[in-house]
VOGU-3710 file (C-alpha; in Angstrom, 3 decimals, decimal comma):
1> xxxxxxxxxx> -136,923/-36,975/-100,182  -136,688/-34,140/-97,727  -133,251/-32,715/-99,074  -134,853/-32,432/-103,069  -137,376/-30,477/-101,796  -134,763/-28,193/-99,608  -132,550/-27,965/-103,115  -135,742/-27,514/-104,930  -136,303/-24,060/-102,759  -132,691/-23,295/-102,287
11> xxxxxxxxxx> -132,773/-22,979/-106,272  -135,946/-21,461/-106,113  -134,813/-18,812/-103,766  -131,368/-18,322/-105,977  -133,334/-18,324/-109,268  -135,217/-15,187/-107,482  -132,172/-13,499/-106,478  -130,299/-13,523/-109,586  -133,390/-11,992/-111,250  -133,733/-9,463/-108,795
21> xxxxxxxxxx> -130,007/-8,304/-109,540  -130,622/-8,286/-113,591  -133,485/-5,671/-112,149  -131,750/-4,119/-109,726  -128,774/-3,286/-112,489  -131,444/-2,408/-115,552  -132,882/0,491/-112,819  -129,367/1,944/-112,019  -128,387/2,074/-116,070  -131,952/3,514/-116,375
31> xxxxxxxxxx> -130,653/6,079/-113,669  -127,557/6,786/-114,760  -128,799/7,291/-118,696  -131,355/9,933/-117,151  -128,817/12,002/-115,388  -126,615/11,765/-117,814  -129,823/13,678/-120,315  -130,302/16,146/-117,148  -126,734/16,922/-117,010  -126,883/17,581/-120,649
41> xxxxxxxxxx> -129,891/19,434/-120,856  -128,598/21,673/-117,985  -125,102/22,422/-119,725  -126,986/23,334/-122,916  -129,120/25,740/-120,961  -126,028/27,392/-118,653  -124,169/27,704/-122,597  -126,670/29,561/-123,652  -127,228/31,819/-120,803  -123,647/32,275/-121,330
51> xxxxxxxxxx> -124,136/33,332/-124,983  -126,823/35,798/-124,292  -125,602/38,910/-124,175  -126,281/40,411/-120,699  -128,001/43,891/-120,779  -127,316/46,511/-117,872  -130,753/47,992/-117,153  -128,770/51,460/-115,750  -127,479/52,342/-119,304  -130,982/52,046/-120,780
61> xx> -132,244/55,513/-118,618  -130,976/57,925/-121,291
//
């Protein structure tokens, strides 16, 4: 009787762990996906710094 109930909470106990990976992975795709969009959005905004025509405020005097 003794050793069902020590398989019962070994399974338990792997059950548990499994899910915690399946969690553990869904967060880091989660963070990867969101730097990936960061990455992006900062590219986008160094392009079009890099677009903009840069004005010297020294020529404007005269």
């Amino acid at each position: 009787m003794g050793i069902w109930l020590e398989l019962g909470i070994f399974g338990l106990v792997f059950v548990f762990a499994f899910w915690q990976m399946h969690d553990v992975r869904k967060a880091q795709e989660q963070t990867r996906q969101q730097r990936a969009r960061e990455k992006a959005a900062q590219e986008t905004v160094d392009q079009e710094a890099a677009a903009e025509p840069a004005t010297d405020k020294t020529d404007l005097k005269s």
